[in-house]
C-alpha positions as CSV (number, residue, x, y, z in Angstrom):
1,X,-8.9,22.4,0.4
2,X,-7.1,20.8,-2.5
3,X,-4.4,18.2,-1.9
4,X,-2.3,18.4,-4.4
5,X,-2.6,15.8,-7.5
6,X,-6.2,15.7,-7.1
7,X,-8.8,18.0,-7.3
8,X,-10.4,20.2,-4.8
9,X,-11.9,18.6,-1.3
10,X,-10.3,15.3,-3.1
11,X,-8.1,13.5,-0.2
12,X,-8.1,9.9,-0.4
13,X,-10.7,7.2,-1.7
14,X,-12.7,5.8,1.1
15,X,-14.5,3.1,-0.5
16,X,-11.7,0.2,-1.0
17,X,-9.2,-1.8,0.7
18,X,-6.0,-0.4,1.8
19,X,-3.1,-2.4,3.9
20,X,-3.3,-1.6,8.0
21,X,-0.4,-3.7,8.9
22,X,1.2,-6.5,8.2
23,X,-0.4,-9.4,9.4
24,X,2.5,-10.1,12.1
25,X,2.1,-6.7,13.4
26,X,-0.9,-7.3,15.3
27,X,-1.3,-9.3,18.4
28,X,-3.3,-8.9,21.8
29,X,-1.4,-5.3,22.4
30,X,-3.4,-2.9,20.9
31,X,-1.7,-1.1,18.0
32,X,-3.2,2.7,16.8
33,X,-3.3,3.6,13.2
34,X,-4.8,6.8,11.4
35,X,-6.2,5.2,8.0
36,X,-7.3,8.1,5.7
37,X,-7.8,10.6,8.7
38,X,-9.4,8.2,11.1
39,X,-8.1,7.1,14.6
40,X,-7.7,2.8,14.5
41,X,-6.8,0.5,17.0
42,X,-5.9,-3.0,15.5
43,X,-5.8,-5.9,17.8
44,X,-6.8,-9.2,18.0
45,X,-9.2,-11.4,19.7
46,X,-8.4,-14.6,21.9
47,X,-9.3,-16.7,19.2
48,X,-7.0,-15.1,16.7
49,X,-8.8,-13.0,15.0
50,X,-8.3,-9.4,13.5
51,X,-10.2,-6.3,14.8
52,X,-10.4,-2.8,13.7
53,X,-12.5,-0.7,16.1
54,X,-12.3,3.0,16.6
55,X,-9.3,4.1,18.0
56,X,-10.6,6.7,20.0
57,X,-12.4,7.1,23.1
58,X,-15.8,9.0,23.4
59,X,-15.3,9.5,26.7
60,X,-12.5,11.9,27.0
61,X,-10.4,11.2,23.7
62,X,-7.7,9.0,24.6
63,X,-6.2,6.7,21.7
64,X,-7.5,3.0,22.5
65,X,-4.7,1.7,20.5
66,X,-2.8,3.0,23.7
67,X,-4.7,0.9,25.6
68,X,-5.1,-2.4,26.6
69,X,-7.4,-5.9,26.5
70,X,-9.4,-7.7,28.8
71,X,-10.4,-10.8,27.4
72,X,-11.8,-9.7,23.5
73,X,-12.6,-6.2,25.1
74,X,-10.5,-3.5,24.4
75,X,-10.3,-1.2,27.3
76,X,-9.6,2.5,27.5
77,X,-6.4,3.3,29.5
78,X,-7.4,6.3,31.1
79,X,-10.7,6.1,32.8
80,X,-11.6,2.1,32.4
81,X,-14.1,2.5,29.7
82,X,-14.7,-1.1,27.5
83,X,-15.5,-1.9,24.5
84,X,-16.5,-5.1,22.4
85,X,-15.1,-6.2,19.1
86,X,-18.8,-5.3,17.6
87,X,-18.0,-1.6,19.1
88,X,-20.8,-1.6,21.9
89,X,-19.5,-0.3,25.5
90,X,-19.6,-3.1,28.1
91,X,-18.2,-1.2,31.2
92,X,-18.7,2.4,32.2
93,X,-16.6,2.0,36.4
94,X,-17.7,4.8,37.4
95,X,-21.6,3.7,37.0
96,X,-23.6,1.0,36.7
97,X,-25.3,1.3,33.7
98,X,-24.0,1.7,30.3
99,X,-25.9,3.6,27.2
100,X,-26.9,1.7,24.3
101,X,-25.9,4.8,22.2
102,X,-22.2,4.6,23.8
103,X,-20.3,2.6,21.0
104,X,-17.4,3.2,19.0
105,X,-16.9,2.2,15.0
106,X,-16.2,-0.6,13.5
107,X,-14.3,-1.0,10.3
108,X,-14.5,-4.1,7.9
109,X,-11.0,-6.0,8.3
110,X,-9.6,-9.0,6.3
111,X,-6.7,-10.8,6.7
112,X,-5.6,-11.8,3.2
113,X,-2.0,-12.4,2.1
114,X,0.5,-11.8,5.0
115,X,-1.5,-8.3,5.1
116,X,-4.6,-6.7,7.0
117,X,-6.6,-4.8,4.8
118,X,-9.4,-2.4,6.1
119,X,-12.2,-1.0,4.5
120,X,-12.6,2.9,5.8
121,X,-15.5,3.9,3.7
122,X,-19.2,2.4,3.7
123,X,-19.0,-0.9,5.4
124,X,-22.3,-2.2,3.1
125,X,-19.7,-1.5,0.3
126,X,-17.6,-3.7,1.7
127,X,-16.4,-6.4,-0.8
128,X,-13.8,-9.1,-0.2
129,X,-13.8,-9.6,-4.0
130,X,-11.9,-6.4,-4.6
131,X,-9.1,-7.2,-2.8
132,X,-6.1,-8.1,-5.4
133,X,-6.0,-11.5,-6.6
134,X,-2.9,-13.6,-5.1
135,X,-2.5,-15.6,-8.0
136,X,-2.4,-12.6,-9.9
137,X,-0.1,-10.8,-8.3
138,X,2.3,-13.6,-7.7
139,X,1.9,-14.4,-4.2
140,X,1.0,-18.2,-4.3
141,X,3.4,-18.5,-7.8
142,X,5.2,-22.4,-7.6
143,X,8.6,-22.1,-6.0
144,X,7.9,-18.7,-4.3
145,X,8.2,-17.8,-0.6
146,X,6.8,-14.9,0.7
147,X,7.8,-12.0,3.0
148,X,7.1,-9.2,5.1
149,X,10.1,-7.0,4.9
150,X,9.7,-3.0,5.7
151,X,7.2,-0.4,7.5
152,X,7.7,3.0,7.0
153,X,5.3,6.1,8.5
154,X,6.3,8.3,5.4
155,X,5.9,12.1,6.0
156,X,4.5,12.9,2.5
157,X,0.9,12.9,1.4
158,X,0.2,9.5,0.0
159,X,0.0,9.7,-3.6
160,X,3.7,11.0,-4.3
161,X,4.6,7.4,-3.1
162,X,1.7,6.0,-5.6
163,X,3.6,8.4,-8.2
164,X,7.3,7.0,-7.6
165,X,5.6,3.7,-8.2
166,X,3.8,4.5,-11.5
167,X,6.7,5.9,-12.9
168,X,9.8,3.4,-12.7
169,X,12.0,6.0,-14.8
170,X,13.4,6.7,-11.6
171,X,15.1,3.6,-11.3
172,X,17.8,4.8,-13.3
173,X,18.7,8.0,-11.2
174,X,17.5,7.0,-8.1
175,X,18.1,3.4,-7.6
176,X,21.0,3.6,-10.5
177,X,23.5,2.1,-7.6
178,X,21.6,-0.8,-7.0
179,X,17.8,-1.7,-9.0
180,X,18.5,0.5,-11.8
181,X,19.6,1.0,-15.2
182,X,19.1,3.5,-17.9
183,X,17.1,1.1,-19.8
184,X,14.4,2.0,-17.4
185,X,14.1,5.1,-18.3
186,X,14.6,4.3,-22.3
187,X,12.6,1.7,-23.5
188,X,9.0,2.9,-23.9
189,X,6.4,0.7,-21.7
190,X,3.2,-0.7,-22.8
191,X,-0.3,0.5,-20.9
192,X,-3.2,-1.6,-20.2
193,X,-5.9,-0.7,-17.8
194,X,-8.9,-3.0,-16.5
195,X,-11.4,-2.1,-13.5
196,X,-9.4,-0.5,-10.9
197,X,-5.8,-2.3,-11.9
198,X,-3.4,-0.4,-14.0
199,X,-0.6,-2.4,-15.6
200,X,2.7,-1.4,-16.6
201,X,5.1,-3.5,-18.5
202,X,8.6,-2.9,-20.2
203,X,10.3,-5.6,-22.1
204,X,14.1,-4.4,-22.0
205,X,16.2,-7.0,-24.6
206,X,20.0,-7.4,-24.6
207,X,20.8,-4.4,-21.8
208,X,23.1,-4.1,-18.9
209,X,22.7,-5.5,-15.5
210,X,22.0,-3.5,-12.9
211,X,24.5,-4.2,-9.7
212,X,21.7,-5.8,-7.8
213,X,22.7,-8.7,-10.5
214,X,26.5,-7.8,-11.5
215,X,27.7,-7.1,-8.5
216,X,25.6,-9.7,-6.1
217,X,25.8,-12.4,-8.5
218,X,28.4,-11.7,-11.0
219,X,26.8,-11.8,-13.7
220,X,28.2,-9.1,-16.4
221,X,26.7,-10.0,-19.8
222,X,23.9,-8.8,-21.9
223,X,20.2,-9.9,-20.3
224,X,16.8,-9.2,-21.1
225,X,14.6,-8.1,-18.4
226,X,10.8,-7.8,-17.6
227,X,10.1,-4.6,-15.2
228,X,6.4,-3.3,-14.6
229,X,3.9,-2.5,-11.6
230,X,0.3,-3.4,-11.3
231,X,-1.3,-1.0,-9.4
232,X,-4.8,-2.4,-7.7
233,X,-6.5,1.1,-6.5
234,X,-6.1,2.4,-4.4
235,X,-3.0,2.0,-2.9
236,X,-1.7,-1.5,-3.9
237,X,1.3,-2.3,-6.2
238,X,2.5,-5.7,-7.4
239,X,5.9,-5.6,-8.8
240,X,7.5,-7.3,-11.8
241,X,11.4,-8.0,-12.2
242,X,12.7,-11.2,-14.2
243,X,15.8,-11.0,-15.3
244,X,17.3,-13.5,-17.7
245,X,20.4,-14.2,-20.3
246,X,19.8,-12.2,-23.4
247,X,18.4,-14.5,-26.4
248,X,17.9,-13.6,-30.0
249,X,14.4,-13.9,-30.1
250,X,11.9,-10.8,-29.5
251,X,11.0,-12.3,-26.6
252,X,12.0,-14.3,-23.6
253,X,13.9,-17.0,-23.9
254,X,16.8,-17.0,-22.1
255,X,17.6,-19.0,-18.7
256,X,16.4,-17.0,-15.4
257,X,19.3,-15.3,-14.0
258,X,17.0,-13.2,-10.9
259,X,12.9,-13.7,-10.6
260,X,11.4,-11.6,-7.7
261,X,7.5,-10.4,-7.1
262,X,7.7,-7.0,-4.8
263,X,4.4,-5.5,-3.1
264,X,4.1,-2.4,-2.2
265,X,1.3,-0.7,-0.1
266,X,0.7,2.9,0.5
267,X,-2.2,3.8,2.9
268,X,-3.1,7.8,3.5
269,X,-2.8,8.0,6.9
270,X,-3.3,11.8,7.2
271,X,-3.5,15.1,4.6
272,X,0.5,14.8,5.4
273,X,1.7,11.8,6.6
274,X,1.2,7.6,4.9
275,X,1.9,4.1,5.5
276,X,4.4,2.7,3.4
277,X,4.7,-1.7,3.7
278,X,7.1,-3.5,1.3
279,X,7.2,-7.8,1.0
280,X,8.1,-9.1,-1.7
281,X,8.1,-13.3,-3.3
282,X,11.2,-15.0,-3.7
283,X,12.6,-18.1,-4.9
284,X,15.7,-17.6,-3.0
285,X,15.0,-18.4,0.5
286,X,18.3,-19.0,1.7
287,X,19.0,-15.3,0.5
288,X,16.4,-13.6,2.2
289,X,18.4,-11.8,4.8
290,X,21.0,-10.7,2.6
291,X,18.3,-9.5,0.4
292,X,16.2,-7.4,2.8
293,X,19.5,-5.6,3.9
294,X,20.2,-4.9,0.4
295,X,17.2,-3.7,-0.3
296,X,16.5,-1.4,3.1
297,X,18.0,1.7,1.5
298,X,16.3,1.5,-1.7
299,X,13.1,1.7,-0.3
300,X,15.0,4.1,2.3
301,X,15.6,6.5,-1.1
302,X,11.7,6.1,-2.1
303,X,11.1,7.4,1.6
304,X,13.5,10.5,0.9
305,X,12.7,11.3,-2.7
306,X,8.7,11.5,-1.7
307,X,9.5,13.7,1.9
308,X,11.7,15.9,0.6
309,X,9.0,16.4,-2.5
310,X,6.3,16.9,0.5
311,X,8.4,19.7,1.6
312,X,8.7,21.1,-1.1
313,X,5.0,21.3,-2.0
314,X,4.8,22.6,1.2
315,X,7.0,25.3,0.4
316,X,5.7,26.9,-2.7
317,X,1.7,25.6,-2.0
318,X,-1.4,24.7,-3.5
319,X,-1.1,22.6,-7.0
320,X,1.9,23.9,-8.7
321,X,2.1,23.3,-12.5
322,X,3.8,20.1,-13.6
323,X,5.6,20.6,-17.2
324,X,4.7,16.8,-18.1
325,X,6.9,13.8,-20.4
326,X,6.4,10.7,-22.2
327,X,7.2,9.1,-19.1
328,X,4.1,10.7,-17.2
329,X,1.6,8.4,-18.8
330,X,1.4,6.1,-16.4
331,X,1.3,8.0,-13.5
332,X,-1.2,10.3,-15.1
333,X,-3.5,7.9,-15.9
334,X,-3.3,6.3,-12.0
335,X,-4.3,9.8,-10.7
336,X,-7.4,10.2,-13.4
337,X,-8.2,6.5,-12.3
338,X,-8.1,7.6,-8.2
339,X,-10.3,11.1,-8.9
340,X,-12.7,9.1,-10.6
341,X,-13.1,7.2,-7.7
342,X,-13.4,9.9,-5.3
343,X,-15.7,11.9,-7.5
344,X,-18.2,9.1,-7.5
345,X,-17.9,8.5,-3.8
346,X,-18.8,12.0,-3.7
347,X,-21.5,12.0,-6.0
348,X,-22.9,8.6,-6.5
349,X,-25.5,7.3,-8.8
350,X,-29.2,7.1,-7.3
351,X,-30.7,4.2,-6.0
352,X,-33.1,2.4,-8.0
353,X,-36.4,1.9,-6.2
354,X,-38.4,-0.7,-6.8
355,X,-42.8,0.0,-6.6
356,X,-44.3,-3.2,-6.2
């Protein structure tokens, strides 16, 4: 079955990270998750650390992220059955031996940023180096703060949010009461593309503030902005927008007016539904409250914009024609860069086999 932008039995890529929860989120209460179609239960040991195990029971099928711990165990809350952070059962009640072949999976976890990424695919694939760089994406930039700000369970297959995110034209319409001006949606962008990142950049000189920066700061001159999104497949985005007093020069020059890093993660969860975490970097700590309230219904109109696209697609089915624009570049390439993926997960190369 095709799910529409991708080709058909193309759902998700399984090989790479994608964002399970925020960090915070998880403690010694079991928490379930569905990553790319597959029951989770996130929880952590007594020493601190993060576990992903199988969230669900062989036994009868009920969701260990319902259920509760005993000591690093996690134990099922309907019939008593325990597991092990390695997956292994260590306690059948009702009898007095347990199976060897009664386990449930494990899934690679890392706890890197104020995020905990999972690896749902081939655990030998498995590499901590593909996670996004920090420094890259801002995250440990001088003078910043960091901060876990919104969860959303959107009911939209996962890649409309990825679209809204590769195309920032809609900061003009959409977010035009707040983000947005119609600058975003004039000046052209600039495209570069490296393994598994795409970047967007647009350099916007002399334009109007948008009332995140007229309104909230009062400041109603002429500025030159830098907006973009670097999207780290396949479902990371690290957000660009510096906003200073317009200069002269073709380039920036002004004093900093607004600086901000955003990241934004979208996780498949199921054919229909996805995870959607915003945090974002700030010099502005004192600010941060007022900020996050500002902010909740932007990402609130992301939310609507992708659901009711969802039910649309729903309505008419299958992989309706798209009549594409200038603006589609972006998110076109993204979606050839995520099929690419998912064709050679489902077709990889052969092995080389050495013959002494």
């Amino acid at each position: 079955m095709a799910v529409y932008p991708f080709r058909e039995g193309s759902f998700a890529v399984k090989n790479g990270w994608y964002v399970a929860a925020f960090g915070e989120e998880v403690g010694r209460e079991p928490m379930a998750r569905t990553i790319v179609g597959l029951p989770v239960a996130l929880y952590r040991k007594e020493d601190g650390t993060a576990i992903a195990v199988g969230g669900r029971c062989p036994h009868r099928h009920f969701p260990l992220g319902k259920s509760y711990l005993r000591g690093d165990d996690i134990v099922c809350g309907y019939h008593g059955i325990s597991f092990g952070p390695d997956g292994q059962c260590t306690d059948i009640p009702s009898q007095d031996f347990v199976p060897r072949a009664y386990r449930i999976p494990v899934y690679p976890l890392v706890e890197h940023g104020m995020w905990l990424w999972i690896w749902p695919g081939d655990p030998a694939l498995a590499d901590p180096a593909l996670l996004p760089d920090l420094d890259d994406i801002g995250y440990t930039a001088a003078g910043m703060t960091t901060h876990a700000m919104f969860f959303n369970e959107v009911q939209c297959r996962y890649q409309l949010l990825n679209d809204n995110l590769l195309d920032l034209t809609h900061l003009a319409f959409l977010h035009g009461t707040s983000i947005g001006t119609i600058d975003n949606a004039r000046v052209p962008e600039t495209l570069s593309r490296e393994p598994r990142v795409l970047r967007s950049r647009r350099l916007i000189k002399g334009g109007n503030p948008p009332p995140s920066i007229s309104e909230r700061r009062g400041y109603t001159g002429k500025i030159d902005s830098v907006i973009g999104m670097d999207f780290h497949l396949p479902g990371f985005h690290a957000g660009i927008g510096d906003h200073f007093e317009a200069s002269d020069g073709p380039g920036i020059e002004g004093e900093p007016i607004q600086l901000s890093r955003v990241f934004h993660a979208v996780t498949p969860s199921t054919r229909g539904s996805s995870y959607y975490f915003f945090g974002m970097a700030t010099p502005d700590t004192a600010g941060v409250p007022a900020t996050k309230q500002f902010l909740e219904p932007v990402i609130a109109e992301d939310v609507f914009a992708s659901e009711e696209i969802e039910k649309m697609l729903q309505l008419v089915g299958g992989s309706p024609e798209e009549f594409m624009n200038k603006s589609d570049k972006t998110t076109v390439e993204g979606r050839r860069m995520l099929q690419a993926m998912m064709d050679l997960e489902d077709n990889p190369p052969p092995r080389m086999v050495s013959v002494a």
